[in-house]
Legacy VTK file of the C-alpha trace (Angstrom):
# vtk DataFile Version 3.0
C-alpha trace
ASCII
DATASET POLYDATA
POINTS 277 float
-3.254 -15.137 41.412
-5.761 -13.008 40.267
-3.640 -10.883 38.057
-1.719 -14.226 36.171
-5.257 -14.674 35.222
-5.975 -12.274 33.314
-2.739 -12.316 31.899
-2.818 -15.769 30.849
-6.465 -14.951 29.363
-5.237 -11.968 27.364
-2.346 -14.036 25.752
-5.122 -16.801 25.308
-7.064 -14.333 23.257
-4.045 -12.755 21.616
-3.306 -16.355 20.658
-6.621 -16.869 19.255
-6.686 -13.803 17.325
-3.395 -14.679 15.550
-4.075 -18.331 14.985
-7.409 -16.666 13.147
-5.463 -13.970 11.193
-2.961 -16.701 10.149
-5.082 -19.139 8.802
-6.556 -17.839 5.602
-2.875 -17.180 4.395
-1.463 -20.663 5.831
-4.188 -22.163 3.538
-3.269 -20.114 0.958
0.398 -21.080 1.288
-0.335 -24.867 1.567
-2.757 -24.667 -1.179
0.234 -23.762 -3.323
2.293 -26.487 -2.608
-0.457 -29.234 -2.689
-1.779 -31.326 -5.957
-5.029 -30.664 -7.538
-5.892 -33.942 -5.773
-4.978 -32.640 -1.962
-6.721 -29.365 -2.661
-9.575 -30.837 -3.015
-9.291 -34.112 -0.260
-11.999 -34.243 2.556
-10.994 -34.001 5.087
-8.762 -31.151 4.113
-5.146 -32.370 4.388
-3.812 -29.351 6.798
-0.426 -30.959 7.291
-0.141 -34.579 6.195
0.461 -33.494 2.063
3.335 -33.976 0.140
4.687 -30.454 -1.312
4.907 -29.593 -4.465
6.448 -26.457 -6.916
4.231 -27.432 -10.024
1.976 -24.207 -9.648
4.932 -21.937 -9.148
6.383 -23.206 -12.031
2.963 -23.008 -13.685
2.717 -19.501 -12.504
5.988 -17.627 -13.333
7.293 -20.140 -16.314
4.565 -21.455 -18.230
2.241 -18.214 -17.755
2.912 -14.632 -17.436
2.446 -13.393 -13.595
6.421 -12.561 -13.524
5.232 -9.923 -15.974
2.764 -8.992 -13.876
4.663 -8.651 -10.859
7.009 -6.777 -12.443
4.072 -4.274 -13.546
2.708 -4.050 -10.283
6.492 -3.455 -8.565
7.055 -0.552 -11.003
3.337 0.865 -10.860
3.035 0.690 -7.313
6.641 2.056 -5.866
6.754 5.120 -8.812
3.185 6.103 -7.415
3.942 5.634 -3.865
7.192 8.304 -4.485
5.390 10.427 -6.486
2.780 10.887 -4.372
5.211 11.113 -1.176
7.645 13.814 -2.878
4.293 15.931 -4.029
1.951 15.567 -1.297
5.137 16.072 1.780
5.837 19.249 -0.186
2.022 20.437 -0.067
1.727 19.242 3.632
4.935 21.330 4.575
3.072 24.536 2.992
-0.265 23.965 4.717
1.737 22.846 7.860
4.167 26.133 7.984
2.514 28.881 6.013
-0.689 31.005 6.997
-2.985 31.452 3.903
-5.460 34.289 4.085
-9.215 33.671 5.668
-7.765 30.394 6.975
-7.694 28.611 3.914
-4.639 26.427 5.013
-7.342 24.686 7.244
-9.784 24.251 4.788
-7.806 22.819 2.013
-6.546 20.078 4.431
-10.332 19.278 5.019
-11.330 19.837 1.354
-7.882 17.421 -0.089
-8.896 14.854 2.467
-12.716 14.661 1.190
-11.742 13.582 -2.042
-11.043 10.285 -0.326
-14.771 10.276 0.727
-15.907 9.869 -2.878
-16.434 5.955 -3.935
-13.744 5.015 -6.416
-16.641 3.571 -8.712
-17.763 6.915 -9.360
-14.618 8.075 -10.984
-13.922 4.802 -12.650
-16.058 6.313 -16.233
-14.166 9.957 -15.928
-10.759 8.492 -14.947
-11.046 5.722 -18.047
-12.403 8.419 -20.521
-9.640 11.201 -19.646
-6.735 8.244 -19.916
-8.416 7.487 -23.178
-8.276 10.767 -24.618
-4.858 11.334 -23.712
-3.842 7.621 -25.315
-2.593 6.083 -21.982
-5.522 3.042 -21.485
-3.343 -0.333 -21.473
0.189 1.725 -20.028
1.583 1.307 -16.951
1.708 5.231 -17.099
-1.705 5.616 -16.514
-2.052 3.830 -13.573
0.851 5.851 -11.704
-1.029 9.007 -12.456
-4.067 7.714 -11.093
-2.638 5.950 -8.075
-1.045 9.063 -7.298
-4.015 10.972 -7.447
-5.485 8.607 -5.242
-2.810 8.923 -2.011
-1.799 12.077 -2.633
-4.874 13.436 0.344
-3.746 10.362 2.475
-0.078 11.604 2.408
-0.926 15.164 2.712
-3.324 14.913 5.594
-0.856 12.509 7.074
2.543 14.957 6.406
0.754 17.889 7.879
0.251 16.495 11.151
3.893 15.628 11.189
5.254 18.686 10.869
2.661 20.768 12.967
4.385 18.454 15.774
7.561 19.949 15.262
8.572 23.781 16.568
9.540 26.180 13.708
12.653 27.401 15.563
14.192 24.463 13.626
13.521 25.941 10.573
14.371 29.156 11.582
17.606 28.257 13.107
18.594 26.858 10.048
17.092 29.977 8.077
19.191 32.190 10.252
22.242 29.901 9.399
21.974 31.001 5.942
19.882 28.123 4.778
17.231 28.187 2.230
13.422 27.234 3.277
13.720 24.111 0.825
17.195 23.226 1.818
16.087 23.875 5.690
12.953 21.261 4.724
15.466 18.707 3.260
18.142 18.724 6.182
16.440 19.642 9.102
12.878 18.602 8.878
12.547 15.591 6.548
15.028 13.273 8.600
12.987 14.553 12.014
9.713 13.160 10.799
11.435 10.133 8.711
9.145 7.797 11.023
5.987 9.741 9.891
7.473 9.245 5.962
7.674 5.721 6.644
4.461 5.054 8.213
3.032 7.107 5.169
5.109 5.064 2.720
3.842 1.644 3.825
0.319 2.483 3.354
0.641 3.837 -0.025
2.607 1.179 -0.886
-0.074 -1.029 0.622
-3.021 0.896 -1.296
-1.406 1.042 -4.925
-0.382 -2.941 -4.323
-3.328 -4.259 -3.445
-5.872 -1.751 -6.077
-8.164 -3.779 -8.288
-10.838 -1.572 -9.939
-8.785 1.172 -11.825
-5.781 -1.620 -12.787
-8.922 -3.630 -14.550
-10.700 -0.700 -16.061
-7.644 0.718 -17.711
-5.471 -2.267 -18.819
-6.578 -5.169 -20.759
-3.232 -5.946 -22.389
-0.518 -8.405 -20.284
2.146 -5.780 -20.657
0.267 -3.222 -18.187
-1.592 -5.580 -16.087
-0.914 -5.723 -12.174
-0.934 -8.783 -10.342
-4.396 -8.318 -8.863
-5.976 -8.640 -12.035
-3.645 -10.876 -13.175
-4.428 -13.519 -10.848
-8.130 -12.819 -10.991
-7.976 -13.834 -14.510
-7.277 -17.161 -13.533
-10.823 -17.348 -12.440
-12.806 -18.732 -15.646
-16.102 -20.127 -16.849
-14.883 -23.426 -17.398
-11.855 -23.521 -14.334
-10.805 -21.915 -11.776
-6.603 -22.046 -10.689
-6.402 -22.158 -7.626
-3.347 -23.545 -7.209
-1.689 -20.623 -9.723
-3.909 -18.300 -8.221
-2.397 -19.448 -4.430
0.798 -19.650 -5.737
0.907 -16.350 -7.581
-0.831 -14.172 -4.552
1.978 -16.092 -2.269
4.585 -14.036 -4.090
2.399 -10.988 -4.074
2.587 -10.784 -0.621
6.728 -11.304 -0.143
7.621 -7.456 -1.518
4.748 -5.475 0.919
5.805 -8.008 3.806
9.968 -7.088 3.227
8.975 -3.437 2.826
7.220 -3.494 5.930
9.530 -4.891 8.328
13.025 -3.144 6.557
10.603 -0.317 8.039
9.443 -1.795 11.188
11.373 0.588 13.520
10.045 3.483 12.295
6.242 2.037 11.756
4.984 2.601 15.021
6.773 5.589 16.066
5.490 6.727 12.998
2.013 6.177 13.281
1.662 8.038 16.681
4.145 10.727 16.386
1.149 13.086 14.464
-1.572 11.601 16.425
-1.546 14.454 19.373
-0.700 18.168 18.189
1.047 20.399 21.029
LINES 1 278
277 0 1 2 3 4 5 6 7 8 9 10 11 12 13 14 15 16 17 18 19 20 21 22 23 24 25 26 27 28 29 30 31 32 33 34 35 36 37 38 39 40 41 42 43 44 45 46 47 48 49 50 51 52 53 54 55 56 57 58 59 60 61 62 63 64 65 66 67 68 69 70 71 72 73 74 75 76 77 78 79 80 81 82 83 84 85 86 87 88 89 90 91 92 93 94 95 96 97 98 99 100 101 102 103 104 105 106 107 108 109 110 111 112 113 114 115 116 117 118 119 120 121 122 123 124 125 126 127 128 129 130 131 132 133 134 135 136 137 138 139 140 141 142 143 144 145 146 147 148 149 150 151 152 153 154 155 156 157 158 159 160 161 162 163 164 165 166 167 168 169 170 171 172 173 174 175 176 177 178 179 180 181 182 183 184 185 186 187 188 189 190 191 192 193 194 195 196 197 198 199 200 201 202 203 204 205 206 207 208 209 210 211 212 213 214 215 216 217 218 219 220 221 222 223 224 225 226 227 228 229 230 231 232 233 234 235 236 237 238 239 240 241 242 243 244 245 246 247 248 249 250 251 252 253 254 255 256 257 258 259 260 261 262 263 264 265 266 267 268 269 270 271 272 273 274 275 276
């Protein structure tokens, strides 16, 4: 009896826990579909509202977040591959190759400081070098610095990966007459495609979701991401918030679709570099 107990109080919890991770984007949802004059009814209408598509329509139609979404889509999955096909490549050399006075070791630890720095602090540098270069207000810009910004993430990430695996693989495949990249691409990329994954979703997640860089270098609708885009709804004399609910409804569908195509390969993903040996 004893032990139904606690079972029955740890679903309880687990129930609780989701019903309070839920909410804030349930309200967002309904917030979409409600009037201006149910957003703002007290008490708030939770169920009992009658639906409606005028701030989607608002949104996508009469304003310019398709544009936006379209930015961030582009921005966000060219930085997430760059940053995977550059920073696996440097993970598999740190992973598999002995520098001299142990520097292999110390690179991983200096690459994954750089993430220690607040972004603020290069927000000045990173605007002035874009400017110099003339790539403020392009969607170029922000790839480059997105990458920037996971490239330690996926590195320290990748390198933990393939310590996991044994280098007779490789070497196997070496003997085979195989070359070390084409050994990488055959043998050891599709043995650690969970750890790619898991990697992938959380760049994906990071370059989605970034604010500060996406408003200091854009201020033109042809390079702004959806972040800032829907921020700007946010004025001195209004504030959308059923475009703003609306729009960051949609934001979430691509990340969410991403994220369970990859499901499968999430969790095995995130633990399979956890514990080295």
């Amino acid at each position: 009896m004893s032990r139904k107990i606690a079972q029955g109080s740890r679903y309880a919890l687990l129930t609780v826990a989701l019903l309070f991770s839920l909410a804030p984007a349930y309200w967002m949802l309904t917030i979409s579909l409600k009037t201006e004059v149910d957003q703002f009814a007290s008490p708030p209408a939770w169920f009992a509202f009658t639906p409606t598509l005028e701030h989607y329509y608002d949104a996508f139609v009469t304003r310019g977040f398709g544009e936006y979404l379209f930015t961030s889509v582009i921005v966000a999955v060219a930085s997430t591959v760059c940053a995977l096909v550059i920073g696996t490549l440097a993970a598999y050399a740190l992973a598999r190759f002995e520098l001299p006075w142990r520097l292999n070791r110390r690179l991983s630890l200096w690459i994954l400081s750089t993430r220690m720095f607040p972004a603020i602090v290069t927000a000045v540098p990173l605007f002035l070098m874009m400017r110099d270069v003339q790539l403020l207000n392009t969607r170029a810009s922000l790839i480059i610095v997105y990458t920037g910004f996971n490239l330690p993430f996926v590195v320290w990430m990748m390198r933990g990966f393939f310590a996991d695996l044994p280098r007779e693989l490789e070497e196997a495949a070496l003997v085979d007459g195989d070359s070390r990249l084409g050994a990488l691409v055959r043998v050891v990329l599709p043995l650690v495609s969970p750890g790619l994954a898991a990697t992938a979703v959380f760049c994906l997640i990071v370059s989605w979701n970034e604010f500060l860089f996406a408003l200091v270098l854009t201020q033109t609708d042809a390079a702004m991401t959806l972040p800032v885009g829907i921020a700007g709804r946010v004025t001195q004399y209004e504030i959308k918030w059923g475009v703003m609910s609306a729009a960051a409804t949609v934001a979430i569908i691509p990340i969410l679709v991403f994220a369970l195509s990859v499901q499968k390969y999430l969790v095995r993903g995130l633990s399979m570099g956890a514990v080295k040996g």
